[in-house]
C-alpha positions as CSV (number, residue, x, y, z in Angstrom):
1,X,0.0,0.0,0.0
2,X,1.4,3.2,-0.9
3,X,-0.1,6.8,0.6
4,X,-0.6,9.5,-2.3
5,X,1.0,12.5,-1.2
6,X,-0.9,15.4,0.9
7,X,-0.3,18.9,1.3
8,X,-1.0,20.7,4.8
9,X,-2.2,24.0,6.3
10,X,-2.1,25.1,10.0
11,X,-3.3,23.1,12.8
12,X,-6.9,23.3,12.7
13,X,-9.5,21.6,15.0
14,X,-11.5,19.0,12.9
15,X,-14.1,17.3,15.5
16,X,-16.0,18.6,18.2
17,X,-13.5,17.5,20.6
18,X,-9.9,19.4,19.8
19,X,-8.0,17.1,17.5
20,X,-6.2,17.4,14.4
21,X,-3.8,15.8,11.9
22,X,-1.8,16.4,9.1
23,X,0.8,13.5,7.4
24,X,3.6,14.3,5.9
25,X,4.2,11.3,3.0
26,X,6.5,10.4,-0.2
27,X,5.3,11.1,-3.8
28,X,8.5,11.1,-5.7
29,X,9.8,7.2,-5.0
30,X,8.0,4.2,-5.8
31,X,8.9,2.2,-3.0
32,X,9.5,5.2,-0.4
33,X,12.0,4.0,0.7
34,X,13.8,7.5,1.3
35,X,11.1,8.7,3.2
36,X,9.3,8.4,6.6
37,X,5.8,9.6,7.7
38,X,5.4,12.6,10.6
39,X,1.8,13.6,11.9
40,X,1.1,16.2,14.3
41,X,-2.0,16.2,16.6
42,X,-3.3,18.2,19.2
43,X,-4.7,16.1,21.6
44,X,-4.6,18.7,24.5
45,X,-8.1,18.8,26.0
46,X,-8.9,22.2,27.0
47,X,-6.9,23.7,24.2
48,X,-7.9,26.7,21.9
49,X,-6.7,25.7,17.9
50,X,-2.7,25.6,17.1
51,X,-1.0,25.9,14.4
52,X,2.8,23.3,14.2
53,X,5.5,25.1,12.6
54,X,8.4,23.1,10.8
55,X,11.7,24.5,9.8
56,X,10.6,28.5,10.1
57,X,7.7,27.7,7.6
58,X,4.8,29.6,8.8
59,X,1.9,27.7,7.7
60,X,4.0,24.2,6.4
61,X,2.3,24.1,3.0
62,X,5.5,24.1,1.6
63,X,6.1,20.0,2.5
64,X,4.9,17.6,0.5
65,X,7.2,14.8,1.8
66,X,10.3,14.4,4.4
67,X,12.8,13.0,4.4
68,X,15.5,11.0,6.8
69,X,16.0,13.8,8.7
70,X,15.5,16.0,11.6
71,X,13.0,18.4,11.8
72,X,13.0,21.5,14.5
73,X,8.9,22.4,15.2
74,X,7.1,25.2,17.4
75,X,3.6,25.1,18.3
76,X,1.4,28.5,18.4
77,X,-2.3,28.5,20.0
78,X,-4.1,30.6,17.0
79,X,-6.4,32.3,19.3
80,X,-5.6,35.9,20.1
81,X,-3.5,35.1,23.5
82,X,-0.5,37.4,24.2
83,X,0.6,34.9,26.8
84,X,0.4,31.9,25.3
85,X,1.7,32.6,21.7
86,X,4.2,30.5,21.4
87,X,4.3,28.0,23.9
88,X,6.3,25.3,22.5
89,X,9.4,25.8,20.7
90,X,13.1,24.5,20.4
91,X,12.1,21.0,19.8
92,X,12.6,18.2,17.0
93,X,10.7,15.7,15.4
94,X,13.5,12.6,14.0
95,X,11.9,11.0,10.8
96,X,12.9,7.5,10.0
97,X,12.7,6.1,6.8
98,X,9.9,3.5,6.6
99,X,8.3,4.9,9.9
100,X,5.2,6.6,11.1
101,X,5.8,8.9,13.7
102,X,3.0,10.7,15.7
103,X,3.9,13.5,17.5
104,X,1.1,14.3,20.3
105,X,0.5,17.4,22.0
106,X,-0.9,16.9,25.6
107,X,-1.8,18.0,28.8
108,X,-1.9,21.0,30.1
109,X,-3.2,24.1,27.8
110,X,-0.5,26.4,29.3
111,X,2.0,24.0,29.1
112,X,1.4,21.1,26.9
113,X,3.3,17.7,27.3
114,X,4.7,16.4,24.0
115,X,5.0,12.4,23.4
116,X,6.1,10.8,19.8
117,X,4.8,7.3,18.9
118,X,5.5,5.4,15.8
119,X,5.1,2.8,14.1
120,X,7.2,0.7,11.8
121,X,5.9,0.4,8.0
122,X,8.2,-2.2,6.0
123,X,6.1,-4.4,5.6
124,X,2.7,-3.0,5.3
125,X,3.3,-0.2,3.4
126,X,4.4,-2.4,0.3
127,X,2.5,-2.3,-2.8
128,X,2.6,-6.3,-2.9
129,X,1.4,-6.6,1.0
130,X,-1.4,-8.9,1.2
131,X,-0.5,-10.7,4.6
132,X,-4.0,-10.0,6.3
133,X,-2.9,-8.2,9.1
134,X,-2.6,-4.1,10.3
135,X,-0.5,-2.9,12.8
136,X,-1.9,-1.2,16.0
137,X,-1.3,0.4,18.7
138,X,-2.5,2.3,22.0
139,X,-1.6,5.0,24.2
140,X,-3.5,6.3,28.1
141,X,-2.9,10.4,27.2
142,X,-5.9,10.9,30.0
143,X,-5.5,13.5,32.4
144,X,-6.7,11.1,35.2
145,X,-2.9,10.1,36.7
146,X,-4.6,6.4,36.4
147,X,-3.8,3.5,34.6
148,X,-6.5,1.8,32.2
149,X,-6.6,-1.8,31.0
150,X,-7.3,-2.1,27.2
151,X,-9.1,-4.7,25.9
152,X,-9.1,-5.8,21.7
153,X,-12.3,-7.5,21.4
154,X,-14.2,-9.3,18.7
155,X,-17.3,-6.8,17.3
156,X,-20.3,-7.2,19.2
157,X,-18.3,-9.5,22.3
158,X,-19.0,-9.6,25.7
159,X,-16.3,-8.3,28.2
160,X,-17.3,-11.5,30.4
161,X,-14.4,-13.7,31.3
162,X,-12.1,-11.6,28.9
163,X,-8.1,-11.7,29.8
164,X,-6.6,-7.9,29.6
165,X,-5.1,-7.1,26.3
166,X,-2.5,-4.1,27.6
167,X,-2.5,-2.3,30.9
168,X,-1.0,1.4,30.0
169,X,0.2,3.7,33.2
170,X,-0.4,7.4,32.5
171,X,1.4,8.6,29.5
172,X,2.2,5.4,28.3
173,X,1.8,3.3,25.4
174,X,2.1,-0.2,24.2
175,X,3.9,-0.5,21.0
176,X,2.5,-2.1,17.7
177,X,0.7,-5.4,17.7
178,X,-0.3,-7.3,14.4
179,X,-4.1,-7.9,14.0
180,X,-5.9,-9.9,11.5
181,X,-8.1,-7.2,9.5
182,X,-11.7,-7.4,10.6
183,X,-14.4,-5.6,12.7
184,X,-13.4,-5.4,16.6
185,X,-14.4,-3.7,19.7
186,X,-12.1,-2.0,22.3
187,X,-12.7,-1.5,25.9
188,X,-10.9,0.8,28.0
189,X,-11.6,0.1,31.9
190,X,-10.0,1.7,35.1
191,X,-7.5,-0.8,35.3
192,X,-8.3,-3.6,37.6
193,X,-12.0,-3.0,37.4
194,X,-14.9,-3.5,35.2
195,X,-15.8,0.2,35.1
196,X,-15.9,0.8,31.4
197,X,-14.4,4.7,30.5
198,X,-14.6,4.0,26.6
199,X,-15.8,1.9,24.2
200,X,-16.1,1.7,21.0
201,X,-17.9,-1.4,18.9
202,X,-17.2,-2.0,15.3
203,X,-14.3,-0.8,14.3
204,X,-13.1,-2.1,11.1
205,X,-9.5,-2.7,10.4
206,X,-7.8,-3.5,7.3
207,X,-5.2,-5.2,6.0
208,X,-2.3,-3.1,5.6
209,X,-3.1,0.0,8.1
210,X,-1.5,1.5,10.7
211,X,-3.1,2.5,13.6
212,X,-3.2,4.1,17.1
213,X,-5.9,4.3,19.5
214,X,-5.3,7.3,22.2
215,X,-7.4,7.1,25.3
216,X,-7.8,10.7,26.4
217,X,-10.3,12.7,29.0
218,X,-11.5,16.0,28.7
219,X,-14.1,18.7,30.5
220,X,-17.7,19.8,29.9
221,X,-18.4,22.3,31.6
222,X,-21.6,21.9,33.9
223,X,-20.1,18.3,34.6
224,X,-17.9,17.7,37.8
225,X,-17.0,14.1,36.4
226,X,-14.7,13.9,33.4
227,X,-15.6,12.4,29.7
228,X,-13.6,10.1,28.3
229,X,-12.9,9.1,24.2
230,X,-11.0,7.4,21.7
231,X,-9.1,8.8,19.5
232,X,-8.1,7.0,16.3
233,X,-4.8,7.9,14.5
234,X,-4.9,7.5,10.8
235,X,-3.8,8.0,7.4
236,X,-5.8,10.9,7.2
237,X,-5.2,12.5,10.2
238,X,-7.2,11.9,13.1
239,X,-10.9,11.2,14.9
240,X,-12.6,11.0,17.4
241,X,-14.6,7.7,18.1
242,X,-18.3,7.7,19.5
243,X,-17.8,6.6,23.7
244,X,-20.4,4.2,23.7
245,X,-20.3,3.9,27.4
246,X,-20.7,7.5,28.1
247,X,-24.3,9.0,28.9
248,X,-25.7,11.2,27.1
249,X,-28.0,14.2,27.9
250,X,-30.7,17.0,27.0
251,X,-31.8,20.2,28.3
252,X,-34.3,22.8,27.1
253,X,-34.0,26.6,27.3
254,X,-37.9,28.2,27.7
255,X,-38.4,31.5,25.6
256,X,-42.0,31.0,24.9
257,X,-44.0,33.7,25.6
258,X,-47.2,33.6,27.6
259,X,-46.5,31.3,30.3
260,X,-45.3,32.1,34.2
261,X,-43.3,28.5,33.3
262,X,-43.1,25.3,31.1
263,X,-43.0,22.0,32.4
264,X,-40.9,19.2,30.3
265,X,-41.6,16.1,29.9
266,X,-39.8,13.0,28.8
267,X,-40.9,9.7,26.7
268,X,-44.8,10.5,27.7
269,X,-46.7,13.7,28.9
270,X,-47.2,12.4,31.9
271,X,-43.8,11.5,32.9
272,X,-42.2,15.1,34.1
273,X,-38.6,15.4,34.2
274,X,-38.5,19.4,35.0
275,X,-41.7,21.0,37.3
276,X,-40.6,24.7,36.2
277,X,-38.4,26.2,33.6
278,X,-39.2,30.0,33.8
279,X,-39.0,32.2,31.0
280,X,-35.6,32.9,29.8
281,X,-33.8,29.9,32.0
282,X,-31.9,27.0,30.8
283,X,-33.5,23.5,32.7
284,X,-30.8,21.0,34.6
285,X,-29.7,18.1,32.5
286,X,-31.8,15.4,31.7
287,X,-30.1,12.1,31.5
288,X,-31.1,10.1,28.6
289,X,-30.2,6.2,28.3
290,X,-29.3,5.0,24.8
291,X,-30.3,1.3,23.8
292,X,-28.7,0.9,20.8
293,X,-25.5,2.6,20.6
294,X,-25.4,1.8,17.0
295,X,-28.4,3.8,15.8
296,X,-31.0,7.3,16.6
297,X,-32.4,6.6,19.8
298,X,-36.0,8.5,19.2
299,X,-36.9,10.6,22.6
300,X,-40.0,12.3,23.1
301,X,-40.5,15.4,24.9
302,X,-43.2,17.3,25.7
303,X,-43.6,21.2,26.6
304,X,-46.6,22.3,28.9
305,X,-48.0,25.3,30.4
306,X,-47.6,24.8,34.3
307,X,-50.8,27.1,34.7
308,X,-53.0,24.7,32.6
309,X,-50.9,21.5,31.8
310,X,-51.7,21.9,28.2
311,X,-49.2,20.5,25.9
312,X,-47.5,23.4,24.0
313,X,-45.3,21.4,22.0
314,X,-43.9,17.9,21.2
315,X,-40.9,16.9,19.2
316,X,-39.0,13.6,18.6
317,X,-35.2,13.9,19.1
318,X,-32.8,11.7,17.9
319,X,-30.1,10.6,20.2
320,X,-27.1,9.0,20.4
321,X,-24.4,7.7,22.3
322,X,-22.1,10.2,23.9
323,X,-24.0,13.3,22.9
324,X,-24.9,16.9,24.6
325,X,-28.2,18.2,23.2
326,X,-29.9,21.7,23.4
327,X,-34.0,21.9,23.3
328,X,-34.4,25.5,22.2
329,X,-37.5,26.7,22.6
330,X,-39.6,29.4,21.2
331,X,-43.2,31.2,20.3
332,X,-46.1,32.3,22.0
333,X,-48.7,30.9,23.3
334,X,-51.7,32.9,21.9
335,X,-50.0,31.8,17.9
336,X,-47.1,28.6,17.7
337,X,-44.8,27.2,19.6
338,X,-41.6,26.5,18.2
339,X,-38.8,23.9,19.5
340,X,-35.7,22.8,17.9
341,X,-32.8,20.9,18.9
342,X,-29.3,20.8,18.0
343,X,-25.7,19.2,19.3
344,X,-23.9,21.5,22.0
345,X,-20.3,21.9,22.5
346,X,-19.6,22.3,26.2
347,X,-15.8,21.3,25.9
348,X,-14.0,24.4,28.6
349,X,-10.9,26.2,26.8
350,X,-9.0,26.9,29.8
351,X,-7.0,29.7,27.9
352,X,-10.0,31.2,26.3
353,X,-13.9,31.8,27.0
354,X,-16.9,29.8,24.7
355,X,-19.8,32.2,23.8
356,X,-23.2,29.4,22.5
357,X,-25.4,32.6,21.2
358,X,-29.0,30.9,20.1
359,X,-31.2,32.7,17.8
360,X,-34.6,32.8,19.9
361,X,-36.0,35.9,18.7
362,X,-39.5,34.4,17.3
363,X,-40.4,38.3,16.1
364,X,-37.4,37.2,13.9
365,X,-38.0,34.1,13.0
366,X,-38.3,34.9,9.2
367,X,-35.2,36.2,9.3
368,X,-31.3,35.3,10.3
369,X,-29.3,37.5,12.4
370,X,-25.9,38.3,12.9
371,X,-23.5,39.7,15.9
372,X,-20.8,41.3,16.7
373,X,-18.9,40.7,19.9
374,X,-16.2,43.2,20.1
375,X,-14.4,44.8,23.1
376,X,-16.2,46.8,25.2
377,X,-16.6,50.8,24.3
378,X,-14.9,49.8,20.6
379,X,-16.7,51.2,17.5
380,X,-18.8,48.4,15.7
381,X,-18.0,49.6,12.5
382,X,-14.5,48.5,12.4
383,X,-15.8,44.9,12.9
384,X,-17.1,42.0,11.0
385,X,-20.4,40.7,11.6
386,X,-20.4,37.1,12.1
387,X,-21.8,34.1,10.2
388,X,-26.1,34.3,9.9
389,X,-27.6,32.6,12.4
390,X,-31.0,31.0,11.5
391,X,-34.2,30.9,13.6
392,X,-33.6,28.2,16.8
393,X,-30.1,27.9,15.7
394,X,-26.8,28.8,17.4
395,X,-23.6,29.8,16.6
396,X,-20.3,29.4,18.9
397,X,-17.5,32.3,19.1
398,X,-14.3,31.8,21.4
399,X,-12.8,35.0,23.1
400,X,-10.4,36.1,25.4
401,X,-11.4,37.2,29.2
402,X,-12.5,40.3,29.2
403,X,-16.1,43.2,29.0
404,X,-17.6,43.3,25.5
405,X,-20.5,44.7,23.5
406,X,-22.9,42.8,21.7
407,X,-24.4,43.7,18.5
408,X,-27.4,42.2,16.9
409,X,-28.1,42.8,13.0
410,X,-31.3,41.6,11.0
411,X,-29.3,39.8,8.2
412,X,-30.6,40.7,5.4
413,X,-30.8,44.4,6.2
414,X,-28.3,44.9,8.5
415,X,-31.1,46.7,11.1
416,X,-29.6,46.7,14.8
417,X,-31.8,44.8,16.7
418,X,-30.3,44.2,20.1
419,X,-27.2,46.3,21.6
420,X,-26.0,45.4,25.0
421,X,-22.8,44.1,27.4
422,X,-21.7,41.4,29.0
423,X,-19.5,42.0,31.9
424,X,-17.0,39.8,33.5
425,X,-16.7,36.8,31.0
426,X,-13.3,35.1,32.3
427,X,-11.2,31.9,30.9
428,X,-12.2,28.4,31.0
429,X,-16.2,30.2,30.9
430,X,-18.8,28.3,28.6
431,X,-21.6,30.5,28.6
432,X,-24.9,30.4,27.0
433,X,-26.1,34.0,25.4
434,X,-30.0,32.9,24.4
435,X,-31.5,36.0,22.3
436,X,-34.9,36.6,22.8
437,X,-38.0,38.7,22.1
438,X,-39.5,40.4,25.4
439,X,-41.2,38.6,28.2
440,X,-45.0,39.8,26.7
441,X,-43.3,39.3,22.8
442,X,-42.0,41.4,20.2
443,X,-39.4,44.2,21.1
444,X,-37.4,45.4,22.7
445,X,-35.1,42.3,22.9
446,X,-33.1,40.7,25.3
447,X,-30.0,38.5,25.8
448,X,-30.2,36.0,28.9
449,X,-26.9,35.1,30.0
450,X,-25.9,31.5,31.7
451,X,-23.1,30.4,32.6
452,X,-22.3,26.3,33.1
């Protein structure tokens, strides 16, 4: 098997998570036998992006290849962040011929740890390969201080009576092993235990690949436990693998106006998982068990009036494993009720703050908007507007600590509808900024503020 060459750009995230890749291969001999492989990947878990700089190249797009060589690299967080600029530099990366090396960012966001794996290629990287096998391996990057036990499973096997595959100490890994291309499952368990942290089922493997599987942890904010994933290293870079032992959950934001409160409900209307969610709040989390991890779990909810316990709404989410989802909620009572849910990032960037600003405005809901969040007292007009924003949709800006102003623009003709500040947003905060029309409807607007 032979890779067909890639070019690169800076170190962007590419998941939901905080992980990214780029591979550096051969194009200009057949056998590559000149050349090794190098990836980058940020596997810090509270990181902002980063961009990898090799040799004094800004932006690395000048690298098809490398060769046997040695390679000096500095790392940069991309955010604006006068602190943390450039936080890793003065180190090396040594390419092998016939290897791929993964060098791993991790750790602390301030401070990251760096660890290179690799793997050797020889064999499997040969046009005439057709031995059956991959080569795999795993590393325990979590930022738990604990050891795990890994487990390489047949697909769809029970962990019953099953003798541990590796146990890897923190920052440890286990070096390649051959395995037979096919579907598996891998467990990752506090070591000595049966307490699953990650799993993953189905995972196909074939012959000729090389492979590692990175056990990491990260925080949500709103969450005093950790979560926990799997993160597969690849040809292609990297990504992250659905924890299917991790819970997932749902909450609802209330915006609708005409009711004191809303009550929610959960798989029937009679089953009430929140009494009251007043007017412009943001309801607890709602645990929701998935049954089949490997398809839509279908979960009913219902909105009522507390006055009259009328159903105001219904919807049908579908759910799966290892998933945070927002109900948003809008309307009024005297003309429709509007809900709509999407996937919420929650992951805390400890150098950085998270800004979730949802379009709630039913007034508006013919119309996107777009804002500006720019530095308090600084003139609007010397800023871009963001993205649009659609109707029960939200959009998600990252910012330094700090006051700012908030701007609110009708799309399509750039009307200001909503000016206002937010004081007092520091790192590491993942807050909520729900636009809405006024408690009785229409204008004037209003933001509600939460923080998790």
């Amino acid at each position: 098997m032979f890779i067909v060459s890639k070019r690169f750009i800076s170190f962007t995230l590419i998941t939901s998570l905080y992980l990214s890749g780029c591979v550096y291969v051969a194009d200009d001999d057949e056998e590559g036998d000149s050349y090794g492989y190098a990836q980058y990947v940020n596997l810090v878990p509270q990181s902002p992006e980063i961009e990898f700089i090799v040799e004094d190249e800004s932006e690395a797009t000048a690298y098809t290849y490398v060769t046997n060589s040695t390679f000096d690299i500095e790392f940069n967080q991309i955010l604006p962040n006068t602190e943390n600029d450039d936080f890793i530099s003065e180190d090396s990366l040594k390419v092998n011929k016939k290897n791929l090396h993964s060098y791993i960012l991790y750790g602390d966001a301030d401070a990251p740890s760096t660890m290179e794996i690799n793997i050797d290629i020889s064999d499997i990287y040969d046009d005439d390969f057709d031995d059956g096998y991959a080569l795999v391996q795993f590393a325990n990057l979590a930022n738990i201080n604990d050891a795990v036990d890994v487990y390489i499973l047949d697909a769809d096997a029970s962990l019953t009576n099953k003798t541990v595959d590796y146990t890897l100490a923190a920052e440890d890994y286990s070096g390649e092993v051959s395995l037979d291309a096919g579907d598996y499952k891998l467990v990752f368990t506090e070591s000595g235990t049966d307490t699953i942290l990650a799993m993953k089922n189905d995972i196909s493997i074939e012959e000729g690949e090389a492979l590692s599987y990175v056990f990491v942890s990260y925080e949500n904010a709103g969450f005093d436990d950790p979560f926990y994933s799997i993160i597969e290293l690849n040809d292609d870079g990297a990504r992250q693998l659905t924890n299917e032992a991790q819970d997932s959950y749902l909450r609802v934001s209330n915006n609708i106006v005409g009711t004191s409160a809303i009550a929610v409900a959960k798989d029937s209307s009679s089953s009430t998982a929140i009494e009251a969610l007043y007017f412009g709040d943001i309801s607890p989390l709602i645990s929701v068990d998935i049954d089949d991890t490997d398809d839509a779990n279908s979960v009913d909810i219902y909105l009522k009036d507390t006055d009259t316990s009328a159903v105001l709404e219904s919807t049908s989410i579908d759910m799966y494993a290892d998933q945070i989802v927002m109900l948003l909620s809008s309307g009024d009572t005297s003309s429709t009720v509007t809900a709509y849910s999407h996937t919420e990032d929650l992951r805390v960037i400890d150098t950085h703050a998270k800004l979730l600003i949802a379009h709630n405005i039913d007034n508006e809901s013919s119309t996107s908007i777009t804002v500006k969040v720019i530095e308090q007292g600084s003139n609007p007009d010397s800023y871009d507007a963001s993205d649009n924003i659609s109707y029960l949709s939200s959009l998600n800006i990252e910012t330094e600590a700090g006051d700012y102003d908030i701007y609110v623009y009708d799309a399509d003709t750039d009307d200001l509808l909503l000016e206002t500040t937010v004081y007092d947003i520091e790192k590491g905060d993942v807050i909520n900024l729900i636009l809405s029309d006024y408690d009785y409807g229409g204008a004037p607007y209003q933001l509600f503020r939460y923080t998790n």
